[in-house]
C-alpha positions as a Python dict, from the first residue, in 0.01 Angstrom:
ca = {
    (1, 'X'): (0, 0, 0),
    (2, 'X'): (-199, 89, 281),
    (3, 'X'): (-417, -220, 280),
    (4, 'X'): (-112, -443, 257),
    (5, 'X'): (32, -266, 552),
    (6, 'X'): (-266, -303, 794),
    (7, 'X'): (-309, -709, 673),
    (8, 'X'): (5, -724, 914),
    (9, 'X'): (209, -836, 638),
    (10, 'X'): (541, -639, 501),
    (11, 'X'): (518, -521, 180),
    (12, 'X'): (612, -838, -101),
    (13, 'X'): (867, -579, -201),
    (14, 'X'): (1011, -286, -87),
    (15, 'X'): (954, 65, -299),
    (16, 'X'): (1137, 375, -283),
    (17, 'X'): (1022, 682, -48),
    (18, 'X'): (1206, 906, -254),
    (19, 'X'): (930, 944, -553),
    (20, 'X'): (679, 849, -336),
    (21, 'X'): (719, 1218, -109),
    (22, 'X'): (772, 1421, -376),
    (23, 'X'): (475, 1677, -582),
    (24, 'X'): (672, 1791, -839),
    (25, 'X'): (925, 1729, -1093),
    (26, 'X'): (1100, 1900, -1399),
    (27, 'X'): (893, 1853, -1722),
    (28, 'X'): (874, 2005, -2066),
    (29, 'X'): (500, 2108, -2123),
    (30, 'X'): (203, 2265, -2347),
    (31, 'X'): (-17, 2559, -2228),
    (32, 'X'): (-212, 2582, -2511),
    (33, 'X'): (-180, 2457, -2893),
    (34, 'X'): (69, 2598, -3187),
    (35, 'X'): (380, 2613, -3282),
    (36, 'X'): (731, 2574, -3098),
    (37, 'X'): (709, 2895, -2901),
    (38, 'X'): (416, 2691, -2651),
    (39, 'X'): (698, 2439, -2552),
    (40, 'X'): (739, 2519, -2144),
    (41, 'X'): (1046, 2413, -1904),
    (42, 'X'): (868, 2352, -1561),
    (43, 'X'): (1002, 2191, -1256),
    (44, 'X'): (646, 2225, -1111),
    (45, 'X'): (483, 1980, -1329),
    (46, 'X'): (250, 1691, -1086),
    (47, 'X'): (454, 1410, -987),
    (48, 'X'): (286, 1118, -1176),
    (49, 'X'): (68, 903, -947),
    (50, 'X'): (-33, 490, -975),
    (51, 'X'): (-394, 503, -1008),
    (52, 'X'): (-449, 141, -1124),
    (53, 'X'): (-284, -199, -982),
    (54, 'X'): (-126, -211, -1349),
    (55, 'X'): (65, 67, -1361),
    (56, 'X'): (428, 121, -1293),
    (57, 'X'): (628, 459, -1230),
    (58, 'X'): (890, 504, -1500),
    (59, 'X'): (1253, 706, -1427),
    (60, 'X'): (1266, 884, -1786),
    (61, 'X'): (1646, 857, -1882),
    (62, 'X'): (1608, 892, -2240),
    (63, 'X'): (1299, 997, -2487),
    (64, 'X'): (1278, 1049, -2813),
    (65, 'X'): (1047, 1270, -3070),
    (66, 'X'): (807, 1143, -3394),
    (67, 'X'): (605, 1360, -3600),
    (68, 'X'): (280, 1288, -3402),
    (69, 'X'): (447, 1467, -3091),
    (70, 'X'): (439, 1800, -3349),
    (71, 'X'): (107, 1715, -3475),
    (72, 'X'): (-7, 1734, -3137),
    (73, 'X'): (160, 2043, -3004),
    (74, 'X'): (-3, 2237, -3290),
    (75, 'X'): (-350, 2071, -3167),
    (76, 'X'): (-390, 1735, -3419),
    (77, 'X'): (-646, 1464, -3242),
    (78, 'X'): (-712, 1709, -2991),
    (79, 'X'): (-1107, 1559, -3040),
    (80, 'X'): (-1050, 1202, -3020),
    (81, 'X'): (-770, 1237, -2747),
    (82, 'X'): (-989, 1408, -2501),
    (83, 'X'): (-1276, 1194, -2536),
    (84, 'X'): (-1013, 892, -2478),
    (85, 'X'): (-885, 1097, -2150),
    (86, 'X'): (-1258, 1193, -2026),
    (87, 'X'): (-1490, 947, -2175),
    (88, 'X'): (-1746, 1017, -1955),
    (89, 'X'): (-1662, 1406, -1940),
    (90, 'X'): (-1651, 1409, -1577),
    (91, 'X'): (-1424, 1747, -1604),
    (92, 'X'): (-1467, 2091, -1768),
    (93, 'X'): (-1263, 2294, -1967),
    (94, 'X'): (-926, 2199, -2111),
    (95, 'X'): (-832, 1946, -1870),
    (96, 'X'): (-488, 1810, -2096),
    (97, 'X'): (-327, 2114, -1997),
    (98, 'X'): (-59, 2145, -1930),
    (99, 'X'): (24, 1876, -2142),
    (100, 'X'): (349, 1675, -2178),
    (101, 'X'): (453, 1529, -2523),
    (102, 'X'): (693, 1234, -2594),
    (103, 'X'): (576, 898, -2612),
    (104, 'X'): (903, 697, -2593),
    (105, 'X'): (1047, 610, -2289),
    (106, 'X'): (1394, 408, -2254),
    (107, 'X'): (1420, 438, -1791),
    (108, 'X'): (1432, 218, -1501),
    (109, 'X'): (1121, 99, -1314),
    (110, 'X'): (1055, 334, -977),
    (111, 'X'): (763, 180, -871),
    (112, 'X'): (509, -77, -929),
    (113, 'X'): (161, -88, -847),
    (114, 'X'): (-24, -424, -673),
    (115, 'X'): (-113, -582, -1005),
    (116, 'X'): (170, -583, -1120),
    (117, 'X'): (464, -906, -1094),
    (118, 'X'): (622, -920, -1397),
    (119, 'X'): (842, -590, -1309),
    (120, 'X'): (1022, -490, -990),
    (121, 'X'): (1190, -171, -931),
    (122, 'X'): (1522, -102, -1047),
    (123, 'X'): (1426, -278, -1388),
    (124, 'X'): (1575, -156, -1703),
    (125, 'X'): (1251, -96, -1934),
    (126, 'X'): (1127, 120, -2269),
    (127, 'X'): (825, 150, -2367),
    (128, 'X'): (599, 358, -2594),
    (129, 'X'): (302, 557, -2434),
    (130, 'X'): (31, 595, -2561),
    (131, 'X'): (-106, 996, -2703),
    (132, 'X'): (-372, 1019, -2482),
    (133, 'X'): (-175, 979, -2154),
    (134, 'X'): (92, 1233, -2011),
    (135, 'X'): (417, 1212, -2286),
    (136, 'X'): (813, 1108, -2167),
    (137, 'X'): (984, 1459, -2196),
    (138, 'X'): (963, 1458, -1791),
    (139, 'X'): (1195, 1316, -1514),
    (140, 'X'): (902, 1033, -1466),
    (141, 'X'): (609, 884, -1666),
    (142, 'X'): (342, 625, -1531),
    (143, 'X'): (236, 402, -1797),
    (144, 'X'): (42, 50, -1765),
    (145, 'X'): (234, -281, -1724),
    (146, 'X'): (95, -408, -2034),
    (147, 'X'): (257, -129, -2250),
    (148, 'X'): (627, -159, -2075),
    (149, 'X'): (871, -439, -2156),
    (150, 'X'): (1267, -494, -2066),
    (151, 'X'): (1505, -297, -2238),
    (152, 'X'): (1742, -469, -2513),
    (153, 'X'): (2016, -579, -2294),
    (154, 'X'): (2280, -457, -2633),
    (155, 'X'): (2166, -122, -2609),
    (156, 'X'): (2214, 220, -2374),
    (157, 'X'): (1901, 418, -2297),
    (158, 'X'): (1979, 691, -2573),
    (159, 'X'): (1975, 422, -2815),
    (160, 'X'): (1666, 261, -2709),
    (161, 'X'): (1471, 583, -2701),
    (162, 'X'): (1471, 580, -3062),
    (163, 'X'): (1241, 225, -3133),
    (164, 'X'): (946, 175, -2944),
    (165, 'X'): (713, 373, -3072),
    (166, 'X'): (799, 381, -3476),
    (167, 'X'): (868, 0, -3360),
    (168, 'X'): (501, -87, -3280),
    (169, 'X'): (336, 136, -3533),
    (170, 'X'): (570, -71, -3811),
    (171, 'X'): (456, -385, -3614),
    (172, 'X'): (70, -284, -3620),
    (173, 'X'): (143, -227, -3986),
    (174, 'X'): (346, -533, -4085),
    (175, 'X'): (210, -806, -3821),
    (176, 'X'): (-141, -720, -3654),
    (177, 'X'): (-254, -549, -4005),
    (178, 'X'): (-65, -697, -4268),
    (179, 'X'): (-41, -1057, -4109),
    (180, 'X'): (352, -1098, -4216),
    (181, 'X'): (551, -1289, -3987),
    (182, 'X'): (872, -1473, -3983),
    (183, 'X'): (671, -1756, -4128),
    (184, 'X'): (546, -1654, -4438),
    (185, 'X'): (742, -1353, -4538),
    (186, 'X'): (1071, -1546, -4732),
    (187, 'X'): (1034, -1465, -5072),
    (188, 'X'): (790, -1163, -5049),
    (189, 'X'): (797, -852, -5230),
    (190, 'X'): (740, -572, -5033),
    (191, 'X'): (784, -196, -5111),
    (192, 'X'): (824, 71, -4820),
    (193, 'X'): (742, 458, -4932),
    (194, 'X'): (879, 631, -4720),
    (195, 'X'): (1183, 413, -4591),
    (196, 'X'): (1431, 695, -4444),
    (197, 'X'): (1178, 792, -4154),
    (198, 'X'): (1195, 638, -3811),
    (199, 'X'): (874, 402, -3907),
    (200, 'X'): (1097, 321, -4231),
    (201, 'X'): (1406, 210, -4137),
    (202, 'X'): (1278, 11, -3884),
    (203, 'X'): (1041, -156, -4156),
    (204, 'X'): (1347, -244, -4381),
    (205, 'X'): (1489, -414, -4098),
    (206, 'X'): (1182, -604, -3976),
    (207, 'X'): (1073, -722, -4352),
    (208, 'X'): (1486, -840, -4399),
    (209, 'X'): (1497, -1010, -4049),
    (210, 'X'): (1180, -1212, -4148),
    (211, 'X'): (1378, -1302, -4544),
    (212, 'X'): (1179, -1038, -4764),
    (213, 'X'): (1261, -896, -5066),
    (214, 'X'): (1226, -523, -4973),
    (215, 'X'): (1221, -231, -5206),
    (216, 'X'): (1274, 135, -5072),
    (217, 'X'): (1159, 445, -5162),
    (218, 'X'): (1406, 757, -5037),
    (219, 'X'): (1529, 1100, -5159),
    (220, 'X'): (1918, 957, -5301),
    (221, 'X'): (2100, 1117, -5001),
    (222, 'X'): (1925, 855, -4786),
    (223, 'X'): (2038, 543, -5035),
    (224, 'X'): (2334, 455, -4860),
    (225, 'X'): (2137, 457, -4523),
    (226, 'X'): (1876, 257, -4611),
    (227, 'X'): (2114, 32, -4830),
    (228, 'X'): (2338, -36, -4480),
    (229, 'X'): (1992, -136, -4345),
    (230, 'X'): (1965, -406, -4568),
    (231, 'X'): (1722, -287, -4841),
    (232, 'X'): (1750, -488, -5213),
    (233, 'X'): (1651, -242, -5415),
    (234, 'X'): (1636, 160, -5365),
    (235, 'X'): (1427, 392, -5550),
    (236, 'X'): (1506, 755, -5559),
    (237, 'X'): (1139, 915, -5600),
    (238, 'X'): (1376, 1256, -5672),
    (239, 'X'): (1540, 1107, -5956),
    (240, 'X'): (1247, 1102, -6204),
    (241, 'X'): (866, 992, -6180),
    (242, 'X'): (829, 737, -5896),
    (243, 'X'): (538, 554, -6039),
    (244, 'X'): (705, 506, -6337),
    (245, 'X'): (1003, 366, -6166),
    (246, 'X'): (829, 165, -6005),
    (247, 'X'): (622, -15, -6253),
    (248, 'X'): (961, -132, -6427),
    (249, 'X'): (953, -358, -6129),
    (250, 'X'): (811, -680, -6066),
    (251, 'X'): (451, -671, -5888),
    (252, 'X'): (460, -660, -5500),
    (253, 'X'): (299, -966, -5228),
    (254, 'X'): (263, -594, -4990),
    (255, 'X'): (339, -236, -4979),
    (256, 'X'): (330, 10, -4685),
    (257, 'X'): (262, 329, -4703),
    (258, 'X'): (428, 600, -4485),
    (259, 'X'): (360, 909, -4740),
    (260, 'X'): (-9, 909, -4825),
    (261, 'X'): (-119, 1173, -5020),
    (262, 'X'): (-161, 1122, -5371),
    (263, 'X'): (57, 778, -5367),
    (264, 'X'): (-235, 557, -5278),
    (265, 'X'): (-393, 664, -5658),
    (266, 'X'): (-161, 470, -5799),
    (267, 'X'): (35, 230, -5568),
    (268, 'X'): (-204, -31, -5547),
    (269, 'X'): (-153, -94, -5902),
    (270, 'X'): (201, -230, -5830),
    (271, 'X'): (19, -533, -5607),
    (272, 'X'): (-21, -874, -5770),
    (273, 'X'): (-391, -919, -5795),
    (274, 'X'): (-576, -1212, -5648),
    (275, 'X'): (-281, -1335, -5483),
    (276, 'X'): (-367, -1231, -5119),
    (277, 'X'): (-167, -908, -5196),
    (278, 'X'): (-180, -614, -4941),
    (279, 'X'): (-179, -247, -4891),
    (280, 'X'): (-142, -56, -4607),
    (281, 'X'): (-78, 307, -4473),
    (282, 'X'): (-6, 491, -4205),
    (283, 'X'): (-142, 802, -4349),
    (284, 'X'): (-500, 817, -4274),
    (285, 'X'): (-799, 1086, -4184),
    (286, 'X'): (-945, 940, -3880),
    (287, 'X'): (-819, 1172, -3612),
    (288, 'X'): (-881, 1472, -3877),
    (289, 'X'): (-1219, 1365, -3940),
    (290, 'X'): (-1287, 1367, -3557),
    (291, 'X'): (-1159, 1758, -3553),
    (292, 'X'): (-1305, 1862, -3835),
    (293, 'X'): (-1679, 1704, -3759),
    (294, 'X'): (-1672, 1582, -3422),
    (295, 'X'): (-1675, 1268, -3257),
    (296, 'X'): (-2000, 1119, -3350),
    (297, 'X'): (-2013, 1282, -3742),
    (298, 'X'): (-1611, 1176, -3751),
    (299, 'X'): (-1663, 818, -3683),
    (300, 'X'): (-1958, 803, -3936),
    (301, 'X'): (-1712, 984, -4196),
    (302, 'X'): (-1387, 762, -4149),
    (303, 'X'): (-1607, 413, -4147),
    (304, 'X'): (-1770, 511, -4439),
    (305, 'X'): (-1423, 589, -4614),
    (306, 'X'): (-1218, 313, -4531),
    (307, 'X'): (-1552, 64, -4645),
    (308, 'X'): (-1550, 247, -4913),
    (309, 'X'): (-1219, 180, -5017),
    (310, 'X'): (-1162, -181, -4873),
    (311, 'X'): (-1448, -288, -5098),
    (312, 'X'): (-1337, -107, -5430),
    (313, 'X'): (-1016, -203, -5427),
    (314, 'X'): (-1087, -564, -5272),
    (315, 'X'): (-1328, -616, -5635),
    (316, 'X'): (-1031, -502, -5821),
    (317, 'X'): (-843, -826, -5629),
    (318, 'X'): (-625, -691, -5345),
    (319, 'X'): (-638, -590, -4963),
    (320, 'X'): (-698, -205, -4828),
    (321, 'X'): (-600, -141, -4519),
    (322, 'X'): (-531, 133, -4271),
    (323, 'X'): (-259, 114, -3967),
    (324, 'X'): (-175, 290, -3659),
    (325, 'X'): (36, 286, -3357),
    (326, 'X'): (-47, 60, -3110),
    (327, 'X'): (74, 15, -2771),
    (328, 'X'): (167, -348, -2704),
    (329, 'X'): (457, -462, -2422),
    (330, 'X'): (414, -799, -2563),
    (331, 'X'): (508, -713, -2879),
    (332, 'X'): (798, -453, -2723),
    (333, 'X'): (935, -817, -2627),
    (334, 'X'): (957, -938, -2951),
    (335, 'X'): (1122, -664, -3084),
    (336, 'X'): (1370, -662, -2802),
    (337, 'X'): (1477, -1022, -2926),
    (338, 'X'): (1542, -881, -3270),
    (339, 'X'): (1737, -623, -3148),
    (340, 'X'): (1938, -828, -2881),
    (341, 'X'): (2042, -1081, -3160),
    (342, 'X'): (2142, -824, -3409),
    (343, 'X'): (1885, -822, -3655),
    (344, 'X'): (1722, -466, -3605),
    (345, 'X'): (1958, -165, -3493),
    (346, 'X'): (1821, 163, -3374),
    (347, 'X'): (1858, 472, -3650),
    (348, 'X'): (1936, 774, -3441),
    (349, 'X'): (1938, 1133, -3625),
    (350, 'X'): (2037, 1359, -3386),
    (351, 'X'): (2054, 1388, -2998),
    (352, 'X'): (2000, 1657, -2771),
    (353, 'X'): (2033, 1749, -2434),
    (354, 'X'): (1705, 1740, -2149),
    (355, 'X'): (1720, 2180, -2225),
    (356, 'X'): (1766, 2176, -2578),
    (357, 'X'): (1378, 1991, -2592),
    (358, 'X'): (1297, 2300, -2839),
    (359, 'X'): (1539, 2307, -3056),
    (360, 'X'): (1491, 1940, -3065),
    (361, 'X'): (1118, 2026, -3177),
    (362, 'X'): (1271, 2243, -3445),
    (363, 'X'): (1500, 1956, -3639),
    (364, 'X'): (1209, 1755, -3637),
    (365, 'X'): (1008, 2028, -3787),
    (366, 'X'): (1229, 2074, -4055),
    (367, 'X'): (1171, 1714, -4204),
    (368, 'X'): (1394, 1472, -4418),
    (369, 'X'): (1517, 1312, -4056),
    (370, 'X'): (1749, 1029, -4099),
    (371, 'X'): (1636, 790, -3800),
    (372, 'X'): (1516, 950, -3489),
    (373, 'X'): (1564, 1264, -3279),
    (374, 'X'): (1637, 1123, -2916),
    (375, 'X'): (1666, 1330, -2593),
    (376, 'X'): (1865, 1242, -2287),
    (377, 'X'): (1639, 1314, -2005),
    (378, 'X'): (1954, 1204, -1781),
    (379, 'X'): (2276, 1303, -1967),
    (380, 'X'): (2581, 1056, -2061),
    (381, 'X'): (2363, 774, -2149),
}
């Protein structure tokens, strides 16, 4: 700003002083790993600051929670994450605390750095930010320009909250992994394990908006949920013994995978073999491995794993693969289209007020959510 100033020119926009002279704001943070008793109301926490001409100061007025934001309060990726924060480890000691969690944002654009053109402030945006940057559950988040993209015009900030991120790690899954698009999905099989989760529901949509058969696996009191959401068939894995359900069934073009565990020993029998058919989860060990061994020894482990795999089950005529979340604006705009013309709805759960961030923590905890767990930052959204 400075620079632009002494060039003798006025700004090409004007920003705010408001943000701009203040240190602090209110913030929900982490002192140290465990379980929901860490979780810390603050209104000392740093104001966020625009290092990079990229980056863009968000107004939080609704976030939302997904299991990784209690994976990482009790400590989960704490390995990889670091390295990602201080790749060069300039800084000693535990330099993420205190740490804020939340990685969906649904706000209005405070501030924008040099680079950036495509946003202005005053903008209605969402976006999902990425685990290895400071989370949402704050008054404001900086995030990169690349990451953010306009809001769904149909929908108020609570109900935005609930998609980006379970939006873009369904997209990495479906799209950048699995290659489906609205192009060469009509007539597909595809199964979703899993399909009453945030990730799932969205899924069901997606696969429906681009003319797939989908099949959905959810406890029974979900059925009528993920029925609504357009779903063919519904499989209650409570009801008797899923892979024997499931094999009644005609063979699948693609199946994703939000359960893991034991599920991938048998569910890439249900894909039609040497047809191109694909499997991919969401459930994978790389961020464990990375804990458990290290960085360097982590790596090593999870390459040799998912090679492993890829190859024996690519002999035995389908595709391995493993997913994760990926933070994409681009992509945020194509899923804003969707939702502006009616094809993908947000799934909400439950939502709680900016001080009830805990006991927010503590529905999600308890599992079998229905949709998402949202939080208005700023109430009456």
């Amino acid at each position: 700003r400075a620079l632009r100033w002494a060039s003798g020119r006025a700004p090409a926009r004007g920003l705010r002083a408001s943000p701009r002279a203040r240190t602090a704001m209110p913030s929900w943070v982490i002192d140290r790993y465990g379980s929901n008793e860490v979780l810390r109301f603050t209104t000392d926490m740093m104001f966020p600051i625009i290092h990079f001409p990229n980056e863009v100061i968000i107004k939080v007025h609704a976030a939302s929670l997904n299991p990784i934001d209690l994976s990482m309060r009790s400590g989960y990726g704490a390995t990889a994450l670091n390295m990602k924060r201080d790749p060069l480890k300039l800084k000693t000691g535990e330099t993420e605390f205190p740490l804020t969690l939340g990685r969906d944002v649904s706000g209005v654009v405070m501030e924008c750095g040099l680079g950036v053109s495509y946003f202005k402030p005053g903008d209605e945006v969402w976006a999902a930010i990425p685990p290895w940057k400071q989370g949402t559950l704050s008054e404001f988040v900086v995030a990169s320009g690349n990451e953010v993209s306009f809001k769904p015009k149909c929908l108020s900030h609570t109900e935005a909250a609930a998609l980006p991120y379970v939006g873009l790690t369904a997209w990495s899954a479906l799209n950048q992994v699995g290659g489906l698009n609205q192009s060469n999905c009509s007539g597909k099989r595809v199964l979703i394990l899993g399909a009453s989760g945030g990730v799932g529901t969205f899924a069901v949509q997606l696969m429906k908006a681009w003319d797939a058969h989908v099949t959905a696996v959810c406890s029974h009191d979900a059925s009528t949920l993920v029925k609504k959401l357009g779903a063919d068939d519904v499989i209650d894995y409570k009801s008797g013994n899923l892979e024997e359900q499931l094999k009644t069934l005609p063979l699948f073009d693609f199946i994703l995978d939000n359960v893991g565990g034991s599920t991938e020993k048998w569910a890439l029998d249900l894909l039609k073999k040497w047809s191109g058919a694909t499997y991919v989860t969401l459930v994978t060990p790389f961020l464990i491995n990375m804990d458990k061994l290290g960085v360097a020894d982590g790596m090593l482990q999870t390459g040799v794993t998912v090679g492993s795999k890829t190859l024996k089950h690519l002999l035995k005529g389908v595709h391995y693969r493993w997913a994760f979340f990926m933070p994409s604006g681009p992509s945020l705009d194509e899923i804003a289209e969707l939702v502006d013309s009616g094809k993908i709805h947000p799934v909400i759960d439950e939502v709680f007020s900016f001080s009830e961030v805990p006991k927010a923590f503590l529905k999600l905890e308890g599992g079998h959510a229905r949709g998402k767990t949202v939080i208005n930052v700023i109430s009456r959204q």
